[in-house]
C-alpha positions as CSV (number, residue, x, y, z in Angstrom):
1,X,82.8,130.5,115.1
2,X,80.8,129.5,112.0
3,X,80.2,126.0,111.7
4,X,80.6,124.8,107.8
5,X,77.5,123.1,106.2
6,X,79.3,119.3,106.1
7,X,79.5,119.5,109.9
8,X,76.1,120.4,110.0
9,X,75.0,117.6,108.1
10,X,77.2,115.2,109.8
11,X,75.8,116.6,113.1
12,X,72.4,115.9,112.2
13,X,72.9,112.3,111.3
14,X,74.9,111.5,114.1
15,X,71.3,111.0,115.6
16,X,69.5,107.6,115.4
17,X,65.9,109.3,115.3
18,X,66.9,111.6,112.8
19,X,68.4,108.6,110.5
20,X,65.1,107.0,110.9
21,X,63.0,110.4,110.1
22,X,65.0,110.9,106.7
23,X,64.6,106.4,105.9
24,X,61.0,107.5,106.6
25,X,61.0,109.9,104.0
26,X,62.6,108.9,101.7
27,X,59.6,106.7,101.1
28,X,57.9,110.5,100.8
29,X,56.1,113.0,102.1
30,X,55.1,112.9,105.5
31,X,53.5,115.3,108.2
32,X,55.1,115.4,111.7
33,X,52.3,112.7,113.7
34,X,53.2,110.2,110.5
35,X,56.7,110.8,111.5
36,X,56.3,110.9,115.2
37,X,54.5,107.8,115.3
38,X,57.0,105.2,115.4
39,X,58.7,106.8,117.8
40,X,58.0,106.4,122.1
41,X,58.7,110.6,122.3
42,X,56.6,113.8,122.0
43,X,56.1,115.9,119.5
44,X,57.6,118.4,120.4
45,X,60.5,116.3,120.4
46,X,59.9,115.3,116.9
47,X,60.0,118.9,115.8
48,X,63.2,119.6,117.3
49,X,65.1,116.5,115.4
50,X,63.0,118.4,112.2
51,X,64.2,121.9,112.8
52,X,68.1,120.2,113.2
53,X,66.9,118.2,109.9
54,X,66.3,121.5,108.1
55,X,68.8,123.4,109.2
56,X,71.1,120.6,108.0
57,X,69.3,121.3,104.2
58,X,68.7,117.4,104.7
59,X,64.7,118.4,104.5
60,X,62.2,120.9,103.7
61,X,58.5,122.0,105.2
62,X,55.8,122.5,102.8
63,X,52.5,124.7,103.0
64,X,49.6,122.4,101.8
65,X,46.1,123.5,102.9
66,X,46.2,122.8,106.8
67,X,49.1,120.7,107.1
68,X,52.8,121.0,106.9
69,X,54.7,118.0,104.9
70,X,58.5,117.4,105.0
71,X,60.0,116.5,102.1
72,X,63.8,114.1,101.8
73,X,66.2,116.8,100.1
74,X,69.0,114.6,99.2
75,X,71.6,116.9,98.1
76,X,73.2,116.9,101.5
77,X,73.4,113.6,101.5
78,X,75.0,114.0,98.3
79,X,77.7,115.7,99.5
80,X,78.4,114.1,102.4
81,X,78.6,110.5,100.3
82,X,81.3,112.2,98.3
83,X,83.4,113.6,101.0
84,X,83.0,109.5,102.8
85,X,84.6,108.4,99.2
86,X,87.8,110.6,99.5
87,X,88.5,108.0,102.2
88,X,87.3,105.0,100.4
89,X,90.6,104.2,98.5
90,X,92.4,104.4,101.7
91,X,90.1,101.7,103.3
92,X,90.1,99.4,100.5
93,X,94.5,99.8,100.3
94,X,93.8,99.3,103.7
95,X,92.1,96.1,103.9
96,X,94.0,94.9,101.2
97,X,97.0,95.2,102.6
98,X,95.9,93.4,105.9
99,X,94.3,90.7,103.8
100,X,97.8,90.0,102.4
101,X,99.4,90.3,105.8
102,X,97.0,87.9,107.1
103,X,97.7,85.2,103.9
104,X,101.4,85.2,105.0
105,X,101.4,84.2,108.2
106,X,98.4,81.6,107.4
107,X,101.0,80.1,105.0
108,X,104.2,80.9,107.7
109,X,101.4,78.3,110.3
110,X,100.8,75.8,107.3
111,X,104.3,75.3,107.4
């Protein structure tokens, strides 16, 4: 069964490291010891959270002389913002309803 490309993204940042990796870059650039080093694992390690990274389309590996940089591609991230705000006008009706729920029976104890 083919996994669609949201659940891939979504699967990637279920992942503390790899939340850290793409806060990383998006400062920019960065070769896989700058990334690594932060971080009590090998790096071999490292590469595999990268290759999940990639796969997700949440980065991309360049070719510059003898090293290999990754680079933040945020158009995942993008998308995955917009399909979180479907739900955000549900939350906010949400809260606001409890909110009022909540000033009733403060007044209902005042009384």
């Amino acid at each position: 069964m083919a996994t669609d490309q949201l659940s891939i993204v979504f699967g990637a940042l279920a992942d503390p490291t790899r939340r850290a990796i793409l806060a990383r870059l998006a400062d920019g650039p960065a070769t896989v010891n700058e990334l690594a080093e932060p971080f009590a694992v090998t790096l071999p390690a490292i590469s595999k959270h990268l290759k999940v990274l990639e796969r997700a389309g949440l980065i991309s590996r360049g070719r510059e002389k003898q090293w290999r940089p990754c680079r933040l591609e945020a158009e995942p991230l993008r998308e995955a913002n917009e399909w979180t705000n479907r739900y955000r006008q549900f939350w906010e009706s949400s809260f606001d309803k409890l909110d009022a729920h909540l000033r009733t029976i403060l007044k209902g104890s005042e009384q």
